[in-house]
C-alpha positions as CSV (number, residue, x, y, z in Angstrom):
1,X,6.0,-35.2,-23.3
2,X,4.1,-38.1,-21.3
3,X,6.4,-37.1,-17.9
4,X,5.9,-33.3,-18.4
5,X,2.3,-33.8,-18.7
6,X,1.8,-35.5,-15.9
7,X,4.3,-32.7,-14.1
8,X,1.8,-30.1,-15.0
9,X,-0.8,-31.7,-14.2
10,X,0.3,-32.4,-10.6
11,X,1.6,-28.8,-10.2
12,X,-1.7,-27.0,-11.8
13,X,-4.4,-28.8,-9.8
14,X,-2.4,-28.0,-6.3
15,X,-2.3,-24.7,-8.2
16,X,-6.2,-24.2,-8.9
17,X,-6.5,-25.6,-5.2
18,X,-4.3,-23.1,-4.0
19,X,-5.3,-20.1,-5.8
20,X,-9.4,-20.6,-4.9
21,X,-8.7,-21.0,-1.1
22,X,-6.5,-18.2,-1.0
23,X,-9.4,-15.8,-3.3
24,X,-12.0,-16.9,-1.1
25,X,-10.5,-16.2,2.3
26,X,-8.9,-12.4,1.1
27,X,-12.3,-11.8,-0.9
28,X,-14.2,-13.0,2.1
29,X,-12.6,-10.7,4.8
30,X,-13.2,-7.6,1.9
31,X,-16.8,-8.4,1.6
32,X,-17.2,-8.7,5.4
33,X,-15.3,-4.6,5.6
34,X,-18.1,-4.0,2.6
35,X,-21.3,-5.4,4.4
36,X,-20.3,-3.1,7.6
37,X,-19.3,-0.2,5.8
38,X,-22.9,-1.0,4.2
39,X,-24.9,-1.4,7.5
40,X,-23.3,1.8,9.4
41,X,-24.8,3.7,6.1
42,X,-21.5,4.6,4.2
43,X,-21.5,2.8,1.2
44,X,-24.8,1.9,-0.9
45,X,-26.1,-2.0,-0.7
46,X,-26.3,-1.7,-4.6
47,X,-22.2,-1.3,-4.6
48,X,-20.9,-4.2,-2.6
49,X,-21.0,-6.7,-5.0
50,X,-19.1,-4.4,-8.2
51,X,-16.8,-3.7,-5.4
52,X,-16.1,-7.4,-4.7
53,X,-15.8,-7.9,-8.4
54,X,-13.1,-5.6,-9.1
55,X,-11.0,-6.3,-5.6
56,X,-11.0,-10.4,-6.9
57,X,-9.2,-9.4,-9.7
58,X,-6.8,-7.0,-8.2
59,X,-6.3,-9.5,-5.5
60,X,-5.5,-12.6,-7.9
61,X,-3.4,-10.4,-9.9
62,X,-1.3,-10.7,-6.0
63,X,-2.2,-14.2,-5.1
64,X,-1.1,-15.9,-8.4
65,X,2.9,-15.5,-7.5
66,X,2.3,-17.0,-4.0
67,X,-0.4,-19.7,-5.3
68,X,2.3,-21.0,-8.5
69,X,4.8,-20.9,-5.0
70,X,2.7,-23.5,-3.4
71,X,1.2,-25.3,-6.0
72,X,5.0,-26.2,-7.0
73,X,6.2,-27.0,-3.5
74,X,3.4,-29.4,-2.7
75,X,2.8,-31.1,-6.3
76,X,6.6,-32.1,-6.4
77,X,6.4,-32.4,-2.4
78,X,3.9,-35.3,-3.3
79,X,5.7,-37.1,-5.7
80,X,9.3,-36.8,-3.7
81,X,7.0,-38.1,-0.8
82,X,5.9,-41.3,-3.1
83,X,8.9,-41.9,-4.2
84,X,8.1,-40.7,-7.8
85,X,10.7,-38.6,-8.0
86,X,13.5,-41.0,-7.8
87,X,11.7,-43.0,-9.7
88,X,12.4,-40.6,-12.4
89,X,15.4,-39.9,-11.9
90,X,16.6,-43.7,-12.4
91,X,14.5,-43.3,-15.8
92,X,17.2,-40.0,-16.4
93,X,14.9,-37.3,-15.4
94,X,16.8,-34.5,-13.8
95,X,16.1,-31.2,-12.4
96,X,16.6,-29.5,-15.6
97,X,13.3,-31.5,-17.2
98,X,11.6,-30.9,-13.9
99,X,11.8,-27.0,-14.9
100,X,10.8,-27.5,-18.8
101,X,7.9,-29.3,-17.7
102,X,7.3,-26.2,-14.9
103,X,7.7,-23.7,-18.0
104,X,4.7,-24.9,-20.0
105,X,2.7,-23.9,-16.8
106,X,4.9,-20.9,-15.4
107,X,5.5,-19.0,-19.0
108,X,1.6,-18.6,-19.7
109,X,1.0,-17.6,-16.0
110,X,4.0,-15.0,-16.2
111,X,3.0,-13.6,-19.3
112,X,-1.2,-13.5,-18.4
113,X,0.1,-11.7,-15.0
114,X,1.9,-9.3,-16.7
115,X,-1.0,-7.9,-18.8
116,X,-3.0,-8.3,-15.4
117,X,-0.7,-6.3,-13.3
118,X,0.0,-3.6,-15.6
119,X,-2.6,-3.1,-17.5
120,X,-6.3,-4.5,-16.0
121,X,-5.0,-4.2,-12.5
122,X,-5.2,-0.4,-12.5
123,X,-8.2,0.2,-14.6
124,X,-10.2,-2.7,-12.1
125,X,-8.6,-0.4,-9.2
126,X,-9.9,2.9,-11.1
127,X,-13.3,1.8,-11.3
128,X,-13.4,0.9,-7.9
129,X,-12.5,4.1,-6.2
130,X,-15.1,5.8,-8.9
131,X,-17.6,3.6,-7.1
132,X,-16.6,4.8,-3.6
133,X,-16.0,8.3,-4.5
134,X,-19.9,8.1,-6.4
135,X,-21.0,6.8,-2.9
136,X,-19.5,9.6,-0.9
137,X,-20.5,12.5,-3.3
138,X,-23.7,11.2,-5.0
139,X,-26.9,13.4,-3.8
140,X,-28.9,10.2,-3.2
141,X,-29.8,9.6,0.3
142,X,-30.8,5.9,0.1
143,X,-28.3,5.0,3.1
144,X,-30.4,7.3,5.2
145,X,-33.3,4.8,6.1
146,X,-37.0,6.4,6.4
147,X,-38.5,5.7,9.5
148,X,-35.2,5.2,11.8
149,X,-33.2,7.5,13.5
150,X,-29.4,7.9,12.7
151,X,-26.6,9.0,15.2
152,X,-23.5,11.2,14.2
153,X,-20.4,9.0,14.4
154,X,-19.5,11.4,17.6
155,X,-23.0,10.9,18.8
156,X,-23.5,14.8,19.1
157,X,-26.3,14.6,16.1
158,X,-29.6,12.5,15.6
159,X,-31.3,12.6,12.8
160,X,-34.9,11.3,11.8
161,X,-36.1,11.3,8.2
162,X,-40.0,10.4,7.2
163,X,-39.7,10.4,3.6
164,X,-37.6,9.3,0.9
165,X,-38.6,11.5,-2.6
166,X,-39.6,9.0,-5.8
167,X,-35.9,10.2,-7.5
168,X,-34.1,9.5,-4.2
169,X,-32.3,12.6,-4.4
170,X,-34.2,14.0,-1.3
171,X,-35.8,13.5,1.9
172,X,-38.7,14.6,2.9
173,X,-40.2,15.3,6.8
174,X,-36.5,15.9,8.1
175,X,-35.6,16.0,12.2
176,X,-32.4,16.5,13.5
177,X,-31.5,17.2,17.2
178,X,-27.7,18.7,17.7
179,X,-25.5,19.1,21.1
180,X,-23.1,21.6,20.4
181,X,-21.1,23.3,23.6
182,X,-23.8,22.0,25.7
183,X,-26.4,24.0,23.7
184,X,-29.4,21.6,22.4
185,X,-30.2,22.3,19.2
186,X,-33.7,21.2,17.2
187,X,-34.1,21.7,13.3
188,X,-36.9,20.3,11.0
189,X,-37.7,20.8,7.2
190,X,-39.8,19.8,4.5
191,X,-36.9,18.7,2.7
192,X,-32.9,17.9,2.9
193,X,-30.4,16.5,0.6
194,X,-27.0,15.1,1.0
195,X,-23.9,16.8,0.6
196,X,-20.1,15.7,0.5
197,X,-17.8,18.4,0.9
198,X,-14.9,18.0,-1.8
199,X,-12.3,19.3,0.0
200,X,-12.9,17.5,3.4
201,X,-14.5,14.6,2.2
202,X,-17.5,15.0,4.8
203,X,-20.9,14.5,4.8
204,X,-23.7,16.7,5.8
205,X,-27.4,17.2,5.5
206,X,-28.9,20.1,4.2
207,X,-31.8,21.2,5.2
208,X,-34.4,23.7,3.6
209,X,-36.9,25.8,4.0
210,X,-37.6,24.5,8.3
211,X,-36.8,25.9,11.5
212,X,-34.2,25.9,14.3
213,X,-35.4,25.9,17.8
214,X,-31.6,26.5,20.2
215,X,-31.9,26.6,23.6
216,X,-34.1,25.9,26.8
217,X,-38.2,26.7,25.9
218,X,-38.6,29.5,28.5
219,X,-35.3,31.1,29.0
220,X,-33.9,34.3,27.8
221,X,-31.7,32.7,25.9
222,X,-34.1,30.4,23.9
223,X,-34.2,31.2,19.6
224,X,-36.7,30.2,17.1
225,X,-34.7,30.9,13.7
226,X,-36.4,30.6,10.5
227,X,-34.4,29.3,7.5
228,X,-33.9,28.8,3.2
229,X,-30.6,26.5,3.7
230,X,-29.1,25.1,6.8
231,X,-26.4,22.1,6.8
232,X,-25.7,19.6,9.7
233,X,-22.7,18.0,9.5
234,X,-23.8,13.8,9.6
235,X,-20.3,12.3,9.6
236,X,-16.7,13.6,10.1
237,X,-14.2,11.9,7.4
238,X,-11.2,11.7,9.4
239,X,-8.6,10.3,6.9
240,X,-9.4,13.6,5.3
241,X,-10.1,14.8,1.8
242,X,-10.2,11.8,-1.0
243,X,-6.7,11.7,-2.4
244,X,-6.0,10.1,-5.9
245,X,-4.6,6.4,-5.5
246,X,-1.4,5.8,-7.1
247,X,-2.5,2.2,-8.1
248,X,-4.7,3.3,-9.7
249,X,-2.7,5.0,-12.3
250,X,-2.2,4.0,-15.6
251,X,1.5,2.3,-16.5
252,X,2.3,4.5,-19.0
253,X,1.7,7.2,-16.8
254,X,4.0,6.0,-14.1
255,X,6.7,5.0,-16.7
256,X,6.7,8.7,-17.8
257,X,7.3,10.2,-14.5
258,X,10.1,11.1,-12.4
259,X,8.2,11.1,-9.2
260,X,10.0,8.3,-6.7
261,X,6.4,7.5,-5.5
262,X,5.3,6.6,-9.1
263,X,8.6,5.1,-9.9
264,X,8.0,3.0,-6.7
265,X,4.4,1.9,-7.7
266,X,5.9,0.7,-11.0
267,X,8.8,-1.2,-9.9
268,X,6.5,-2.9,-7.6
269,X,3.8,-3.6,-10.5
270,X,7.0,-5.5,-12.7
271,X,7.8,-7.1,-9.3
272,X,5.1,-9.2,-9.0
273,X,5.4,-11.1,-12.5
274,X,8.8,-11.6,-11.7
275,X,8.5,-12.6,-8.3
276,X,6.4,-15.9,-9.7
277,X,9.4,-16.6,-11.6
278,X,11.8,-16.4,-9.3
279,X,9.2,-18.3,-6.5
280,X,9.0,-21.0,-9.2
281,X,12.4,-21.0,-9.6
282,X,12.6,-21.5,-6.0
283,X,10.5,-23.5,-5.5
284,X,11.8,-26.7,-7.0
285,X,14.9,-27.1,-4.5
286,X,13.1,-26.3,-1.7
287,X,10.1,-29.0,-2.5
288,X,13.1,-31.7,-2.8
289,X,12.5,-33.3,0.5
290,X,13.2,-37.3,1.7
291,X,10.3,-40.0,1.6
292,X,10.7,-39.9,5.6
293,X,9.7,-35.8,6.0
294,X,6.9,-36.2,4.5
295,X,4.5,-33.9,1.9
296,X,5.4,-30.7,4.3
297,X,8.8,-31.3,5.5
298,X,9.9,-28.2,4.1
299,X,6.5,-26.2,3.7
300,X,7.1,-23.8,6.7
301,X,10.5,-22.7,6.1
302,X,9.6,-22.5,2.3
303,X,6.6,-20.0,3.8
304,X,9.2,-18.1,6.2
305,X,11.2,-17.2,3.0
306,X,8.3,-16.4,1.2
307,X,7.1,-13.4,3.8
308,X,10.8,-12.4,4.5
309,X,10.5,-11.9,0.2
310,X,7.4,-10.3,0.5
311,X,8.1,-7.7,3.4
312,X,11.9,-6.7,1.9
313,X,9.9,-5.8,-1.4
314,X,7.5,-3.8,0.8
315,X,10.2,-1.7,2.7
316,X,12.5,-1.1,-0.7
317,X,9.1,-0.1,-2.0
318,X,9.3,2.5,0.8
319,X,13.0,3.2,0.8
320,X,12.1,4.2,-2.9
321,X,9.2,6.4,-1.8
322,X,11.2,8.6,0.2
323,X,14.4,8.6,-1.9
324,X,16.4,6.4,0.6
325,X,17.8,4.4,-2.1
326,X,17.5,5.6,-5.2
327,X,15.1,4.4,-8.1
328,X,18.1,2.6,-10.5
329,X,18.5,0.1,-7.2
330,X,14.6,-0.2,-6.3
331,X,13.5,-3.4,-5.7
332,X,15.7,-5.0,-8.1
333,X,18.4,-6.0,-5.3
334,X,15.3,-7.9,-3.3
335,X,15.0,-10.2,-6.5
336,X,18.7,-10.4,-6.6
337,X,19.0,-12.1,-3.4
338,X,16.1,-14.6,-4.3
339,X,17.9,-15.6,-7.7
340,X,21.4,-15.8,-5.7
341,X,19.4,-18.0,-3.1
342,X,18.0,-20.1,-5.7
343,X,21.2,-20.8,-7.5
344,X,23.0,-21.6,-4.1
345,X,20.3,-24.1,-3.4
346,X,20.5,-25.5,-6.7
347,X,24.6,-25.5,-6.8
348,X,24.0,-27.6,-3.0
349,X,21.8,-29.8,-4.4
350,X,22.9,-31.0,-7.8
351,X,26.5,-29.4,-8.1
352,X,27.8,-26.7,-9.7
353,X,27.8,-28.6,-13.5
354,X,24.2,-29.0,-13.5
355,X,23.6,-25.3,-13.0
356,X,25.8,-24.4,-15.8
357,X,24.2,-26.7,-18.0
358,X,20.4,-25.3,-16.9
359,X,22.0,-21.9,-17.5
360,X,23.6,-22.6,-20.8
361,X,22.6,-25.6,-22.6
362,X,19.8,-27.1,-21.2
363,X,19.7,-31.4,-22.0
364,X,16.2,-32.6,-22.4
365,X,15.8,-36.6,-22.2
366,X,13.1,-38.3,-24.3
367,X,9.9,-39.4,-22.5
């Protein structure tokens, strides 16, 4: 038990390494999209950090396979570095204890990934689009700022706003100047309030009780229009209406359906508990390097094989999407090739007894 300790221990602190720096960069570039999004007025200051929140946990959910990846390739690349690993091996530690000692770290991880992926994964991902879809639709007009004027995303619209109302629901001493086929338009009300239109998903200011001024003062052409309601459209949502995310969806929900978009979304949620099993399993022939290569002798090939992984699991994710391959293949042949790859690397290795012995009848020697 002394030697697997100290395994785990070298593993799990590369591991906590690993898994911070990748959360902070990934959580870092989010909260940068946030803070814009935030300045150019389309998502309340109040909502960045909840949004932060519930991203870190989707994203660790993701970085945990890649992180237990690493954290095994430079642990044991350190102690094959040292020397410490044929060390061991003259004591009678084999590969086969190197991957007990792995599954007092890996079987917690799996199993805590599993819940997180299926279960709080999609609820974190549900509250956050509620969050976005509050700031689009909610009435409050705290992103307009009193005092400053705003320009249209197409910069045919300015609008100027004295007043913000004690509930924050409405604005108060409104301006807006439009450019609309090369006609100038100037409206101004006591009052406006936001509006996202559901179907479109953009945003507008309406206006009430004020007056339209359209034209050139002294023309023939020139109109003075009194008014109850007018709306002037502030910013055009060009992705379109808001759609329902799929990963946001419960588990149970996609295991019900027959859609090959849901059935897609699930295979890839099971994916990603299992691809830290099969990294991990991985992992351990491809940290075996010589004293002479160093820590990272084979870091960057072990990386190549890691996005090659990643970016087949994408595309059958696809494939599934659009019925290319049907549902009963899935993603399930990407992890086949990364189980075959692991045995052949293990068979190179150590020879084709040891893996029937791993597979079979595992031999533990005493610490």
């Amino acid at each position: 038990m002394i030697i697997d300790r100290y395994l785990v221990k070298e593993v799990a602190q590369t591991l906590l390494a690993v898994t911070v720096v990748l959360l902070l960069i990934v959580v870092s570039n989010r909260l940068i999209q946030y803070l814009a999004d935030a300045a150019e007025g389309k998502l309340p200051g109040d909502a960045v950090f909840a949004l932060i929140g519930l991203k870190a946990v989707v994203y660790f959910g993701l970085l945990i396979p890649l992180a237990l990846y690493l954290g095994i390739l430079l642990g044991l690349g350190r102690l094959y570095r040292d020397s410490e690993m044929a060390a061991l091996a003259a004591c009678g530690v084999g590969t086969a204890r190197i991957y007990r000692a792995l599954l007092i770290l890996a079987l917690p991880l799996v199993a805590g990934l599993t819940v997180l992926t299926l279960y709080v994964g999609p609820k974190a991902a549900e509250a956050g689009y509620e969050i976005q879809d509050r700031a689009k639709k909610t009435l409050e007009l705290s992103v307009l700022s009193p005092g400053r004027f705003r320009e249209s995303g197409d910069g045919r619209h300015i609008l100027y706003v004295e007043h913000l109302s004690e509930d924050r629901r409405s604005v108060e001493n409104v301006f807006a100047h439009s450019l609309d086929e090369g006609r100038h338009g100037i409206v101004s009300s006591e009052t406006a309030y936001q509006y996202v239109d559901p179907e479109t998903g953009d945003r507008f200011i309406v206006l009430t009780d004020g007056y339209r001024y359209e034209g050139v003062p002294g023309q023939a052409d020139f109109r003075i229009m009194q008014f109850e309601k007018h709306a002037v459209r502030i910013e055009e949502n060009r992705e379109g209406a808001v759609r329902y995310k799929r990963d946001a969806r419960p588990t149970a929900t996609l295991w019900q359906s027959s859609d090959p978009a849901d059935r897609a979304e699930l295979q890839w949620r099971l994916s990603v508990p299992l691809s830290a099993g099969l990294l991990a399993l991985l992992a351990v022939p491809l940290a075996r390097v010589n004293p002479r290569q160093g820590r990272y002798g084979k870091l960057f090939v072990a990386i190549v094989v890691y996005i090659v992984y990643v970016n087949l699991l994408s595309v059958a994710q696809v494939w599934v999407e659009r019925g290319t391959i049907p549902s009963v293949i899935g993603l399930w042949w990407v992890h086949g090739l990364v189980f075959v790859g692991a045995v052949v690397l293990l068979v190179q290795q150590a020879g084709l007894p040891w893996v029937k012995r791993v597979l079979f009848r595992s031999r533990a020697v005493p610490a």
